[in-house]
N, CA, C and O atoms as CSV, one atom per row, in Angstrom:
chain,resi,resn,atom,element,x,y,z
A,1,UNK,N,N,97.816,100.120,107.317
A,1,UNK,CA,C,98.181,101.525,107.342
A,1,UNK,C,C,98.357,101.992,105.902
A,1,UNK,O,O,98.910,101.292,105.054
A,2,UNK,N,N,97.827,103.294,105.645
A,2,UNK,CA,C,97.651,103.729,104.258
A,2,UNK,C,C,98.795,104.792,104.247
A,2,UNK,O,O,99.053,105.433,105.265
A,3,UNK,N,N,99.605,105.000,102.852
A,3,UNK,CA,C,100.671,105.948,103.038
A,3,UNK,C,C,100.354,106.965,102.040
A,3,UNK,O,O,100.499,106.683,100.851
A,4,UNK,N,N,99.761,108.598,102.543
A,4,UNK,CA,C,99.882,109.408,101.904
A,4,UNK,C,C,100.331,110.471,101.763
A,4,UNK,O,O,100.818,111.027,102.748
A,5,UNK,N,N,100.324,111.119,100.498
A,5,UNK,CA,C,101.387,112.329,100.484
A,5,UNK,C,C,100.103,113.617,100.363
A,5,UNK,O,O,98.999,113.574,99.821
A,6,UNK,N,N,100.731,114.618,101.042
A,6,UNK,CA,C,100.067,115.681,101.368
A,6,UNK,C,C,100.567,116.863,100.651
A,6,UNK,O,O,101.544,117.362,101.211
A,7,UNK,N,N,100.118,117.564,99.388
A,7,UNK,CA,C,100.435,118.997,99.369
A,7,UNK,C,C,99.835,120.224,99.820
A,7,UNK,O,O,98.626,120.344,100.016
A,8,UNK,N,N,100.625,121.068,99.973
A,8,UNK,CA,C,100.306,122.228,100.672
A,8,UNK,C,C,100.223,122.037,102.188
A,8,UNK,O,O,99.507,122.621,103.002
A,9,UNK,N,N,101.451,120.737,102.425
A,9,UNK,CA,C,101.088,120.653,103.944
A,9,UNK,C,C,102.227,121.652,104.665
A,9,UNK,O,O,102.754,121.269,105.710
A,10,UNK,N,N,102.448,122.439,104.307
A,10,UNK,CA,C,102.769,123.830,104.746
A,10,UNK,C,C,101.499,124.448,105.392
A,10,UNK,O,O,101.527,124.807,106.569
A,11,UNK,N,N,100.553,124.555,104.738
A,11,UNK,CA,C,99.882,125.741,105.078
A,11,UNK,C,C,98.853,125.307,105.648
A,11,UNK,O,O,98.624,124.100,105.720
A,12,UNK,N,N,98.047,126.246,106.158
A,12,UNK,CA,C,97.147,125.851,107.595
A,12,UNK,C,C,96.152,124.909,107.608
A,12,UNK,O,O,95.824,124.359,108.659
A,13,UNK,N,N,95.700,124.692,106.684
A,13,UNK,CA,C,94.662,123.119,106.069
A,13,UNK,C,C,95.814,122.136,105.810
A,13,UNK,O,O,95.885,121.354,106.758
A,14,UNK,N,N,96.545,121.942,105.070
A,14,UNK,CA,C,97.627,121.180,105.270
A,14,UNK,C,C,98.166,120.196,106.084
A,14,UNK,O,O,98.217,118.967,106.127
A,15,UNK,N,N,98.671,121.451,106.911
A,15,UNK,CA,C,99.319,121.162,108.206
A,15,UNK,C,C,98.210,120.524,108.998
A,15,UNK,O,O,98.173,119.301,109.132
A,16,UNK,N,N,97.575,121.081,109.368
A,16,UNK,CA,C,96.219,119.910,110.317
A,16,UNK,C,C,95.790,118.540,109.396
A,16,UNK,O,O,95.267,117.513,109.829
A,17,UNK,N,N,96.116,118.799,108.203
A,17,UNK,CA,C,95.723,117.254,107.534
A,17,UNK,C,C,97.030,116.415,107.428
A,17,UNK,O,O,97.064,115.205,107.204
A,18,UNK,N,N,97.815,117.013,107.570
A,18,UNK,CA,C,99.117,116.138,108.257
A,18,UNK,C,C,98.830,116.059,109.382
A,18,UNK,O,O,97.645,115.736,109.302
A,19,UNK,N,N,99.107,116.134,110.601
A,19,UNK,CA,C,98.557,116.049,112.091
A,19,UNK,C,C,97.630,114.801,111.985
A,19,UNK,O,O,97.990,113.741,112.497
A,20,UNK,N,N,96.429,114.912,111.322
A,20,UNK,CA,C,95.057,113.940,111.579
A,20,UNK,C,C,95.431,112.642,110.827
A,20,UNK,O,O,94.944,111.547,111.108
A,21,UNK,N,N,96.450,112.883,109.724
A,21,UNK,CA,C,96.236,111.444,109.236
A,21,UNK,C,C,97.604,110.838,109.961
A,21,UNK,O,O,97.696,109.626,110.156
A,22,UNK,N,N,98.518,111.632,110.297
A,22,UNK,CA,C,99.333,110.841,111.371
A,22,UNK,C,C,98.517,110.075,113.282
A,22,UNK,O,O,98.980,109.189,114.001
A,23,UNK,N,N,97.109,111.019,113.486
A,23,UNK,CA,C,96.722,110.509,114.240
A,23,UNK,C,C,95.952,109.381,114.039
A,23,UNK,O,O,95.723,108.562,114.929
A,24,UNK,N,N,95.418,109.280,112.558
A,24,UNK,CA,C,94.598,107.888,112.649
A,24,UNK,C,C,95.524,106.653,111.713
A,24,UNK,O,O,95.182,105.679,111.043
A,25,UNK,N,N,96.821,107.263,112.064
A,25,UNK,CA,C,98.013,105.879,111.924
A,25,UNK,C,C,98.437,105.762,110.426
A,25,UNK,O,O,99.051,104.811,109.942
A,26,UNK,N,N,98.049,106.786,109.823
A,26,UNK,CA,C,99.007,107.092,108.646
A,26,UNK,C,C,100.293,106.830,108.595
A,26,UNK,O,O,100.938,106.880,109.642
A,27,UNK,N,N,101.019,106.450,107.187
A,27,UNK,CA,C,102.234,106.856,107.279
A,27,UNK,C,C,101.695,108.015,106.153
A,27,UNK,O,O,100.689,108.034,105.444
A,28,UNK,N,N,102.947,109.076,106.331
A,28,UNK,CA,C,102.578,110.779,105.419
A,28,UNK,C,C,104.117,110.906,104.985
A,28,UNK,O,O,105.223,110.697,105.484
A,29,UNK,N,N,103.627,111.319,103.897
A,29,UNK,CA,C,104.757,111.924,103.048
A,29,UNK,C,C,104.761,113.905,103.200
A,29,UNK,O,O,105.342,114.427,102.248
A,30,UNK,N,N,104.487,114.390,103.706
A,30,UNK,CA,C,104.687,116.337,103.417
A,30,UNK,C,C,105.207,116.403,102.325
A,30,UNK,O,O,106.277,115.793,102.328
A,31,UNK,N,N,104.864,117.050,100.969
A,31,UNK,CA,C,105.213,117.384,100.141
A,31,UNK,C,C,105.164,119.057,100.162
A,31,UNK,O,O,104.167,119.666,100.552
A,32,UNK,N,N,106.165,119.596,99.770
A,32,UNK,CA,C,106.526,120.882,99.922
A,32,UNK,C,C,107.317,121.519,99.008
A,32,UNK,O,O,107.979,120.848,98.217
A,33,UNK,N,N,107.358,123.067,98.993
A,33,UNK,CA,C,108.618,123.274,97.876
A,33,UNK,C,C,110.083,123.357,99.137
A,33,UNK,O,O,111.218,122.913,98.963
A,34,UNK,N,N,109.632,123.944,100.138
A,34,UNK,CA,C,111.039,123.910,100.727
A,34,UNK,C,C,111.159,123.156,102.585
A,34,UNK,O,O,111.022,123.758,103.650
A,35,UNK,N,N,111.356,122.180,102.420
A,35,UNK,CA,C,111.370,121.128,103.487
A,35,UNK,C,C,112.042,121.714,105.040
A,35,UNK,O,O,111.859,121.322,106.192
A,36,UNK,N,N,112.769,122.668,104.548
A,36,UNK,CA,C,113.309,123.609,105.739
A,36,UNK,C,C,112.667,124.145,106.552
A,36,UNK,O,O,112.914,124.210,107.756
A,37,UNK,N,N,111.252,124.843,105.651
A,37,UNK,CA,C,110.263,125.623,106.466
A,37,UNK,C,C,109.070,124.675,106.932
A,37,UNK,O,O,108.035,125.157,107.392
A,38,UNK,N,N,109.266,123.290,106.790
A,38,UNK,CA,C,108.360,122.283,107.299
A,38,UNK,C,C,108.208,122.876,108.502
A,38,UNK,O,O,109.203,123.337,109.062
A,39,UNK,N,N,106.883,122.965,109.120
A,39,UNK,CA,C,106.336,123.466,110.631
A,39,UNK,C,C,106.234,121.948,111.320
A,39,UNK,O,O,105.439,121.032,111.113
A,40,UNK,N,N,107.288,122.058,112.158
A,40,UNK,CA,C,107.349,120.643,112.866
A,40,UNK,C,C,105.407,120.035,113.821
A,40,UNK,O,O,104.510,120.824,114.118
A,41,UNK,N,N,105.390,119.025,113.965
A,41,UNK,CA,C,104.484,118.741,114.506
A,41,UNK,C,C,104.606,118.371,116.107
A,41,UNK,O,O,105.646,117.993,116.647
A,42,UNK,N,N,103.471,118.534,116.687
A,42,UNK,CA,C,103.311,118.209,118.394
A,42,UNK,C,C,104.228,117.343,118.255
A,42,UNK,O,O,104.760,116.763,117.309
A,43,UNK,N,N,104.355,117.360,119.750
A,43,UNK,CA,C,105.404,116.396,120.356
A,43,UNK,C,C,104.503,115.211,120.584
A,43,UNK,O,O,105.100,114.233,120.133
A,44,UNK,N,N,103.256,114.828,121.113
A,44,UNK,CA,C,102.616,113.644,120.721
A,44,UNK,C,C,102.608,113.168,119.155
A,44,UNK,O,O,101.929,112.158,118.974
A,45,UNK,N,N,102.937,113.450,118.546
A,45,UNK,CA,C,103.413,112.896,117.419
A,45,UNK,C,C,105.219,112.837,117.104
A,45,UNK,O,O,105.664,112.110,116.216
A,46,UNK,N,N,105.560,113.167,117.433
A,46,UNK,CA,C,106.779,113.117,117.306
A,46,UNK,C,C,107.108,111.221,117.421
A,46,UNK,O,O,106.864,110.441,118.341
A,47,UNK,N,N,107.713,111.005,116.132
A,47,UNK,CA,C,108.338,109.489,116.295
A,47,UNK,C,C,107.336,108.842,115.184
A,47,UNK,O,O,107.646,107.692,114.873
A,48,UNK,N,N,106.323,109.316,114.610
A,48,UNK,CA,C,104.989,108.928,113.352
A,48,UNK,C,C,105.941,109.269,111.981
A,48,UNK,O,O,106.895,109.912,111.543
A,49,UNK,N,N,104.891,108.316,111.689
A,49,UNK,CA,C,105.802,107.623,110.563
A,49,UNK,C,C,105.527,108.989,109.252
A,49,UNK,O,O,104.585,109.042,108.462
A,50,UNK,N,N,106.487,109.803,109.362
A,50,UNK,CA,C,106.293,111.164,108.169
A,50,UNK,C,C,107.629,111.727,107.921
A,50,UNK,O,O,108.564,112.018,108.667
A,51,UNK,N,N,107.446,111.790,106.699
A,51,UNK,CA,C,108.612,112.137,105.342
A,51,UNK,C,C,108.120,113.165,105.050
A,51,UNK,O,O,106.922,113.379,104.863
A,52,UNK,N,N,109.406,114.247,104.949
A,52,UNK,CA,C,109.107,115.502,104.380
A,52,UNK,C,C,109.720,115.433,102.535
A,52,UNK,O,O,110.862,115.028,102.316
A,53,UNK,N,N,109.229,115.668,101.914
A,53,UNK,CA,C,109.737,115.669,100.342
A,53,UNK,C,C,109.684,116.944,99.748
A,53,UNK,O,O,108.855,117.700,100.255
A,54,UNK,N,N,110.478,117.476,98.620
A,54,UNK,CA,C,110.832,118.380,98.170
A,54,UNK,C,C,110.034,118.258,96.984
A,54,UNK,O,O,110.298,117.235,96.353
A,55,UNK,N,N,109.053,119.051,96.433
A,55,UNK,CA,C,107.671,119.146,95.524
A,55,UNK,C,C,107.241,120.355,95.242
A,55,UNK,O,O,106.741,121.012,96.155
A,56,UNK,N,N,107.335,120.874,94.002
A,56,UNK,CA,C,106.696,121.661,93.557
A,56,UNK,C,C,105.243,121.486,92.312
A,56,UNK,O,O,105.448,121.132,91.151
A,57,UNK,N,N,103.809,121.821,92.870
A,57,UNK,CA,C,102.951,121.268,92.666
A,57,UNK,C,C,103.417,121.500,90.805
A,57,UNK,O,O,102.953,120.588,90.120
A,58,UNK,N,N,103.957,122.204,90.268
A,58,UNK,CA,C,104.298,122.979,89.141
A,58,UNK,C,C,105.550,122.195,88.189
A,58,UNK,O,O,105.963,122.430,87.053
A,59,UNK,N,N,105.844,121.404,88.976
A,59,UNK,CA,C,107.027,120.322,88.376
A,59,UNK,C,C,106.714,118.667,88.366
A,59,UNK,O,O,106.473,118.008,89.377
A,60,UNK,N,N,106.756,118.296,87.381
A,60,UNK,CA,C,106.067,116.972,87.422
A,60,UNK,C,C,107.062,116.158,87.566
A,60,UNK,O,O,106.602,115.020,87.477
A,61,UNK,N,N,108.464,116.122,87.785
A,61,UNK,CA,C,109.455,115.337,87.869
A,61,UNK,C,C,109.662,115.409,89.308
A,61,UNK,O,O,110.019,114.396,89.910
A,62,UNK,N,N,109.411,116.864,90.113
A,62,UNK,CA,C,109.306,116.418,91.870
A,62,UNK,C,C,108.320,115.545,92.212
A,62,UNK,O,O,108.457,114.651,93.048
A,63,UNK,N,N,106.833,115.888,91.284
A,63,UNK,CA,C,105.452,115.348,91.816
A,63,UNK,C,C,105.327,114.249,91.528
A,63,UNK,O,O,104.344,113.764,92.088
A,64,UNK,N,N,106.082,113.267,90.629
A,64,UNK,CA,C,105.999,111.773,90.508
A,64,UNK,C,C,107.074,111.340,91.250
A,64,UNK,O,O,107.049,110.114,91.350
A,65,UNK,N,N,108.041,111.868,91.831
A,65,UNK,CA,C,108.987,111.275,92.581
A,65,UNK,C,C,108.330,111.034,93.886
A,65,UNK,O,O,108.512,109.954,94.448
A,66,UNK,N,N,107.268,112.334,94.637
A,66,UNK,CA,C,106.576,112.131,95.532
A,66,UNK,C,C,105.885,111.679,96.189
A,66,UNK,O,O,105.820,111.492,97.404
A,67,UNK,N,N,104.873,111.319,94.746
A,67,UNK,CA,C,103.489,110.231,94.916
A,67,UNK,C,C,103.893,108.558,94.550
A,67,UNK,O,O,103.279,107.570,94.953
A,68,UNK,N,N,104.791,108.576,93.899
A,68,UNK,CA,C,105.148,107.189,93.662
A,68,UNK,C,C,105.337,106.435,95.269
A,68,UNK,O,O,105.879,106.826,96.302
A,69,UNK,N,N,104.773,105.463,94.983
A,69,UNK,CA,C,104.518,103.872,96.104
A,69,UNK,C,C,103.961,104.580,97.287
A,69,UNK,O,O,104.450,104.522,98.415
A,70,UNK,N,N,102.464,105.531,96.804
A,70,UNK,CA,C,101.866,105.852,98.123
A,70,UNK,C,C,100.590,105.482,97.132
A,70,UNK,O,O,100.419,105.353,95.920
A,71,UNK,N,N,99.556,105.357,98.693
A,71,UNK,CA,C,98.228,104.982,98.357
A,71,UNK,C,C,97.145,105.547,97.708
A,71,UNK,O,O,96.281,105.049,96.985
A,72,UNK,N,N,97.420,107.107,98.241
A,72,UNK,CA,C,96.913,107.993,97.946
A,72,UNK,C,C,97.163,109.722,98.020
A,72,UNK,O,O,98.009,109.893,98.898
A,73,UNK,N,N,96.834,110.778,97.557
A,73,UNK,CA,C,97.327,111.802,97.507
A,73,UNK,C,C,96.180,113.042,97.837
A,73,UNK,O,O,95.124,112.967,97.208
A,74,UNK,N,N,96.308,113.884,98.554
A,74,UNK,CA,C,95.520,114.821,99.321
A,74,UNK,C,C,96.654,116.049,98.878
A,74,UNK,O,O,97.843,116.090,99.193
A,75,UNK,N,N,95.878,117.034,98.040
A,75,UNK,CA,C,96.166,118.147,97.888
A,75,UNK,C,C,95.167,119.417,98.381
A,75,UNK,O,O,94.041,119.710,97.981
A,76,UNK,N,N,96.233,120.219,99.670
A,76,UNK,CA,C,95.763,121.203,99.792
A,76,UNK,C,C,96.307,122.260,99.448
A,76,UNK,O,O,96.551,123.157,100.254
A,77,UNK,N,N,96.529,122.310,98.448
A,77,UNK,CA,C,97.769,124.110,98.014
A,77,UNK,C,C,96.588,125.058,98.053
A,77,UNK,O,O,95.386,124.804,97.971
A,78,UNK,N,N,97.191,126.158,98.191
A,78,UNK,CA,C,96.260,126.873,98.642
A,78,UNK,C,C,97.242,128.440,98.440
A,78,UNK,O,O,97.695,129.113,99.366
A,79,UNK,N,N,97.355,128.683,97.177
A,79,UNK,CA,C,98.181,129.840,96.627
A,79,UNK,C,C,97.542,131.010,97.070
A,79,UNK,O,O,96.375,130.958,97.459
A,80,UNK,N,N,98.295,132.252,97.051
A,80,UNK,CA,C,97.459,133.266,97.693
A,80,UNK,C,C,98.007,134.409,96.314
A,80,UNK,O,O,98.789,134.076,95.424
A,81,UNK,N,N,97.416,135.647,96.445
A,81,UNK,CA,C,97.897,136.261,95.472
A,81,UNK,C,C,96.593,136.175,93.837
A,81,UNK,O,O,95.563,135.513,93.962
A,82,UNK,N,N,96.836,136.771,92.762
A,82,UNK,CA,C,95.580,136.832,91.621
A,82,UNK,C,C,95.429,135.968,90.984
A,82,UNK,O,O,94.391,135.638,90.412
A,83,UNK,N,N,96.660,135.349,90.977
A,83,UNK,CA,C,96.349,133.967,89.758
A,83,UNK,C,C,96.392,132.831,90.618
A,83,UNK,O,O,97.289,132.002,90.464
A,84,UNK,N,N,95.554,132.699,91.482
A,84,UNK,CA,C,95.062,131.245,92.162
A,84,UNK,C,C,94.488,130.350,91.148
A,84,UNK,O,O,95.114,129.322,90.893
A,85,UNK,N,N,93.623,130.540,90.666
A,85,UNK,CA,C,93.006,129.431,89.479
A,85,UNK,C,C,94.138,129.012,88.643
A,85,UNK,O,O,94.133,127.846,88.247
A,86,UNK,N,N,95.189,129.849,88.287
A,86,UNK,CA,C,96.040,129.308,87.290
A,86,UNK,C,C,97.107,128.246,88.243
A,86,UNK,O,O,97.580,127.160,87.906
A,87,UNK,N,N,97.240,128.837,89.253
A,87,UNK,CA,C,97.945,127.403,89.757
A,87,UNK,C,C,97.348,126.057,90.448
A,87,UNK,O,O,98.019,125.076,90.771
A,88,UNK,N,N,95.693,126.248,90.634
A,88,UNK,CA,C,95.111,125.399,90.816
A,88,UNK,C,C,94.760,124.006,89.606
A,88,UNK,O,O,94.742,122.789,89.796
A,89,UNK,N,N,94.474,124.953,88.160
A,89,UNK,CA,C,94.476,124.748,86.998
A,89,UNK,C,C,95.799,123.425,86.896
A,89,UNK,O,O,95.764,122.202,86.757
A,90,UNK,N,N,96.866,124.419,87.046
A,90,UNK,CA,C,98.112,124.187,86.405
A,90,UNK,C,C,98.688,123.155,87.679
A,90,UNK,O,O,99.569,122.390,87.286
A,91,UNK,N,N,98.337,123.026,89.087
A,91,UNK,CA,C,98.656,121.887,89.771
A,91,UNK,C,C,97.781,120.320,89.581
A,91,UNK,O,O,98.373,119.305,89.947
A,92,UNK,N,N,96.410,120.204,89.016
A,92,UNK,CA,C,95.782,119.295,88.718
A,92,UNK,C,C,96.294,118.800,87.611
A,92,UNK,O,O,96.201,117.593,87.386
A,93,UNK,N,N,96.921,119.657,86.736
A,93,UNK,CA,C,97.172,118.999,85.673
A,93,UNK,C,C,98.490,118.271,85.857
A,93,UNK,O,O,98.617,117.142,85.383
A,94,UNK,N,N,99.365,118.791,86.443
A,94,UNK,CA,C,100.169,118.510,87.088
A,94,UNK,C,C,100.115,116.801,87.896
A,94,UNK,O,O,100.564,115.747,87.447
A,95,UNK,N,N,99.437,117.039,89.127
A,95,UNK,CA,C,99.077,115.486,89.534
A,95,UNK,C,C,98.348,114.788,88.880
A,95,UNK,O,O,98.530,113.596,89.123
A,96,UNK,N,N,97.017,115.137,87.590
A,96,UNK,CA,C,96.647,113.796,87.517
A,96,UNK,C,C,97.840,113.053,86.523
A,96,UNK,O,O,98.028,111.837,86.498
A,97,UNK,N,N,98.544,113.989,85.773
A,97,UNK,CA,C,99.596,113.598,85.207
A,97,UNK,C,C,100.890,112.626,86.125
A,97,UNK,O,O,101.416,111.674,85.548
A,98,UNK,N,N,101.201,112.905,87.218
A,98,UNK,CA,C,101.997,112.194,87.478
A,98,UNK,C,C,101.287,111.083,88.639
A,98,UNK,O,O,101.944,110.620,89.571
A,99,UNK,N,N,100.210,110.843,88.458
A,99,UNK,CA,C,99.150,109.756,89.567
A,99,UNK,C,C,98.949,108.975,87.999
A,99,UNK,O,O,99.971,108.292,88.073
A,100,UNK,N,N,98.495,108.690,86.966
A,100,UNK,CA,C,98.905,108.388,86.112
A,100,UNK,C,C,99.931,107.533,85.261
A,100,UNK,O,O,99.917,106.623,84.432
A,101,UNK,N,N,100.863,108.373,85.960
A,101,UNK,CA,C,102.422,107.635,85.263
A,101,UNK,C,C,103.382,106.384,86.060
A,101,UNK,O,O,104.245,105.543,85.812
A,102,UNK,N,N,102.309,107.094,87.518
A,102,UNK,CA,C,102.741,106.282,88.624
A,102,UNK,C,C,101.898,105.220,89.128
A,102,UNK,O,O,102.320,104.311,89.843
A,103,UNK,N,N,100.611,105.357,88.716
A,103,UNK,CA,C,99.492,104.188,89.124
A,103,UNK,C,C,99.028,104.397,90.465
A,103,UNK,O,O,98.752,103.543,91.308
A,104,UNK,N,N,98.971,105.839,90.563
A,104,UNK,CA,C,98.085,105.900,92.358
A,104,UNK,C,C,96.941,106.213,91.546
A,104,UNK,O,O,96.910,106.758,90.443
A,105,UNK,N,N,95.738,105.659,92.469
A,105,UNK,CA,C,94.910,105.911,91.971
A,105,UNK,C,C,93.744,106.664,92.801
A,105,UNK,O,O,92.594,106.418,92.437
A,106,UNK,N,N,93.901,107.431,93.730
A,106,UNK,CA,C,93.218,107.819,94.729
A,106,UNK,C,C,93.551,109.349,94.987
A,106,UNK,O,O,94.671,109.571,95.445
A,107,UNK,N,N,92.794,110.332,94.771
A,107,UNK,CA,C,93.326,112.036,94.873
A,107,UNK,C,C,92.160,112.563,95.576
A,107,UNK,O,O,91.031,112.096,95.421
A,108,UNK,N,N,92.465,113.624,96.419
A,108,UNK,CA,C,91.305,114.408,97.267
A,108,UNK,C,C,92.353,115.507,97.221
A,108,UNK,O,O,93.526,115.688,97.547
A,109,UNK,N,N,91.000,116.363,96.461
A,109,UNK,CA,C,91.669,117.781,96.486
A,109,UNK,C,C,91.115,118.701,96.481
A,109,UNK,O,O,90.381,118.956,95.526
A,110,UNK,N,N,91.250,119.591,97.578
A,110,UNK,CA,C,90.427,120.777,98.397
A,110,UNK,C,C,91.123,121.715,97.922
A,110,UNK,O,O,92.228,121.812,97.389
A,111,UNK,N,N,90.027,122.610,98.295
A,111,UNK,CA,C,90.197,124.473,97.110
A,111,UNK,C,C,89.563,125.204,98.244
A,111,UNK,O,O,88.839,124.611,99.044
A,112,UNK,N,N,89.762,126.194,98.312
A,112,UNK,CA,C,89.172,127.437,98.654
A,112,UNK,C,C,88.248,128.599,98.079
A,112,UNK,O,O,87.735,129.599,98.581
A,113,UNK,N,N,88.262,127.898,96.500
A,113,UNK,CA,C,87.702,128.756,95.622
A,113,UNK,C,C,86.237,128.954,95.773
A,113,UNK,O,O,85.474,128.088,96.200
A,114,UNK,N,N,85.980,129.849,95.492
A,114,UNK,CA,C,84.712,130.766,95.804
A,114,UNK,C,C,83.686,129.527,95.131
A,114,UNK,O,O,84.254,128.961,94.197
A,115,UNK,N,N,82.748,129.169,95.324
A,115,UNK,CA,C,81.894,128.321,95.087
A,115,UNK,C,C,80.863,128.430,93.893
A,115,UNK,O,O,79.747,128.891,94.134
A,116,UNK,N,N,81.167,128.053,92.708
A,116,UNK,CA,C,80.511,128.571,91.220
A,116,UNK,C,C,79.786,127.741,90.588
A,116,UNK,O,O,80.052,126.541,90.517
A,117,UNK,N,N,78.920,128.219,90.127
A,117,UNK,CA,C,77.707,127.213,89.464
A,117,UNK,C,C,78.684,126.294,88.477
A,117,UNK,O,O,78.197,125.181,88.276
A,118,UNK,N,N,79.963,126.528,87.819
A,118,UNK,CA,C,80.419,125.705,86.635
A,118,UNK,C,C,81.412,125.045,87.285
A,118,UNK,O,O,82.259,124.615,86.503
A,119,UNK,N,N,81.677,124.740,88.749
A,119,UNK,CA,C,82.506,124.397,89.365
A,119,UNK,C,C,82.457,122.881,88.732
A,119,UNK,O,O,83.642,122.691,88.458
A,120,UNK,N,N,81.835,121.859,88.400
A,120,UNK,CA,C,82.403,120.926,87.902
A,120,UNK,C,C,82.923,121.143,86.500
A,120,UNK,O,O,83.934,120.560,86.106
A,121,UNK,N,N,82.482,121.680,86.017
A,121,UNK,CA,C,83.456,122.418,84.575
A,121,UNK,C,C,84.804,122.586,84.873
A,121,UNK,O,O,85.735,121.954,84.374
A,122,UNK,N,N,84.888,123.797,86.022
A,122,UNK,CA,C,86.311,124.025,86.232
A,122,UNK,C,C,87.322,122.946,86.669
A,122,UNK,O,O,88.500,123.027,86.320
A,123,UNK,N,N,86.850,121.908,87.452
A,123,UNK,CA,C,87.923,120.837,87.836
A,123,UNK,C,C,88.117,119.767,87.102
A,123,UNK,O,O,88.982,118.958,87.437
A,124,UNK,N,N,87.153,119.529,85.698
A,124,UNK,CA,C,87.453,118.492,84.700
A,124,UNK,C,C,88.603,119.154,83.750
A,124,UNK,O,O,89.654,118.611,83.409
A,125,UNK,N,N,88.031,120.785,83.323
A,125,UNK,CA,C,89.098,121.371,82.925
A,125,UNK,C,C,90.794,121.534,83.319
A,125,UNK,O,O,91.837,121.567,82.667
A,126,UNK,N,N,90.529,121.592,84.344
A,126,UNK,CA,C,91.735,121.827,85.363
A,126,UNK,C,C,92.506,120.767,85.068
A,126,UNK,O,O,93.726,120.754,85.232
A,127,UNK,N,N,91.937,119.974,84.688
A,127,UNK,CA,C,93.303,118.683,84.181
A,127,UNK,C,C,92.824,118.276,82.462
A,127,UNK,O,O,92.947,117.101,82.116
A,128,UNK,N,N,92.414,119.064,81.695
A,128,UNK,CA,C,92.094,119.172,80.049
A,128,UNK,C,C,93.185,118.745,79.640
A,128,UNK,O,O,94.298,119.256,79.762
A,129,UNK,N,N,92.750,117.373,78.925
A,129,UNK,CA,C,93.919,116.805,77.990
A,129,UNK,C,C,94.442,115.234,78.425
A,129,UNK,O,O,94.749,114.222,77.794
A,130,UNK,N,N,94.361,115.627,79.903
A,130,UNK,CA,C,94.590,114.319,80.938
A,130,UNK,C,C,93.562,113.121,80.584
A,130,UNK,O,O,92.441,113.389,80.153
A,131,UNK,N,N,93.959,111.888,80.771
A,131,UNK,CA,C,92.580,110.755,81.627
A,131,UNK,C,C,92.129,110.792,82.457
A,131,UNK,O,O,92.901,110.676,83.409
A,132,UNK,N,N,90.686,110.962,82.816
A,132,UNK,CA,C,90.033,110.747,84.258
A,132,UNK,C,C,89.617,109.530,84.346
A,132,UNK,O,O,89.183,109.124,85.424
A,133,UNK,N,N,89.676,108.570,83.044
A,133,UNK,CA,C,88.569,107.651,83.040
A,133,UNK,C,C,88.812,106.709,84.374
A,133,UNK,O,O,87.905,106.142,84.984
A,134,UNK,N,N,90.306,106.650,84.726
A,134,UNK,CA,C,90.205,105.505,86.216
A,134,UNK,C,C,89.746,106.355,87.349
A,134,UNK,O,O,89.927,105.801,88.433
A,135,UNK,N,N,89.235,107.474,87.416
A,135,UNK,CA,C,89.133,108.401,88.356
A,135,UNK,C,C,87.438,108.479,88.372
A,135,UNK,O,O,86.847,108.395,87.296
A,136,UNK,N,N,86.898,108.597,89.275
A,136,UNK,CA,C,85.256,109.184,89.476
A,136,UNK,C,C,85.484,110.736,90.682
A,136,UNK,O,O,85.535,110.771,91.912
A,137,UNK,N,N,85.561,111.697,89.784
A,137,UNK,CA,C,85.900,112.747,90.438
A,137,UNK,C,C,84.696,112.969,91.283
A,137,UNK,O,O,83.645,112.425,90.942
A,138,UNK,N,N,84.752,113.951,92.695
A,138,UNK,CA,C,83.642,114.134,93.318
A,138,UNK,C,C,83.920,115.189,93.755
A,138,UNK,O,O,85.033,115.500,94.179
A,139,UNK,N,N,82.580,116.158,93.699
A,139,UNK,CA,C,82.766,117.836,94.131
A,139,UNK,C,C,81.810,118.041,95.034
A,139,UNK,O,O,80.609,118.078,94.768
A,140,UNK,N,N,82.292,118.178,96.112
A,140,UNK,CA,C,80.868,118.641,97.432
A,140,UNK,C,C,81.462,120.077,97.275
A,140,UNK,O,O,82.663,120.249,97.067
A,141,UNK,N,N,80.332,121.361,97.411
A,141,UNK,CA,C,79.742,122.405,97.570
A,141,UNK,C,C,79.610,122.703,99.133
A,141,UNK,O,O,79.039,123.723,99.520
């Protein structure tokens, strides 16, 4: 069983990717900014092995407390409002920084962003300054 932490599992991609990896026997961490408004899951799941954690993709002292001693990390934030790129930007830099400090070495991270010819530009950028070298990033279109 693989244990991962999920951001943006608040919101509606999220939340179903919490659901699915508790159905194929995950243990899940929910990472969130406020654990209160966690949207509970079916009652066929009820009793699966999931931790809600307090995470803001924007704070790297929640986001290494989060990802530490999990396998892997699935980010779906999914900001709404004009400056989406800047917190998409500013959350990659964010995790590869604390996947990094912590030695996970495994990230999948889904966007909504409009689909752009420099799109691998934008997600090497998105963490500018960082190491990718243990990482082989991958962008499906």
């Amino acid at each position: 069983m693989s244990s991962l932490v999920v951001f943006g599992a608040n919101g509606a991609t999220g939340h179903v990717i919490v659901q699915e990896a508790l159905r194929a026997g995950h243990a899940v961490t929910a990472a969130v900014r406020d654990p209160d408004a966690f949207r509970a899951v079916p009652d066929e799941l009820r009793g699966a092995p999931l931790d809600v954690a307090r995470a803001d993709i924007r704070d790297i002292d929640t986001v290494r407390s989060a990802v530490a001693g999990h396998d892997a990390v699935i980010s779906a934030i999914g900001p709404s409002g004009r400056h989406a790129d800047k917190l998409y930007s500013e959350g990659a830099r964010t995790l590869v920084t604390a996947l990094l400090a912590v030695g996970v070495q495994r990230l999948v991270a889904l966007s909504s962003s409009i689909p752009r010819a420099d799109l691998a530009r934008f997600v090497v950028q998105a963490a500018e300054g960082d190491r990718w070298s243990h990482s082989r990033p991958t962008i499906v279109r």
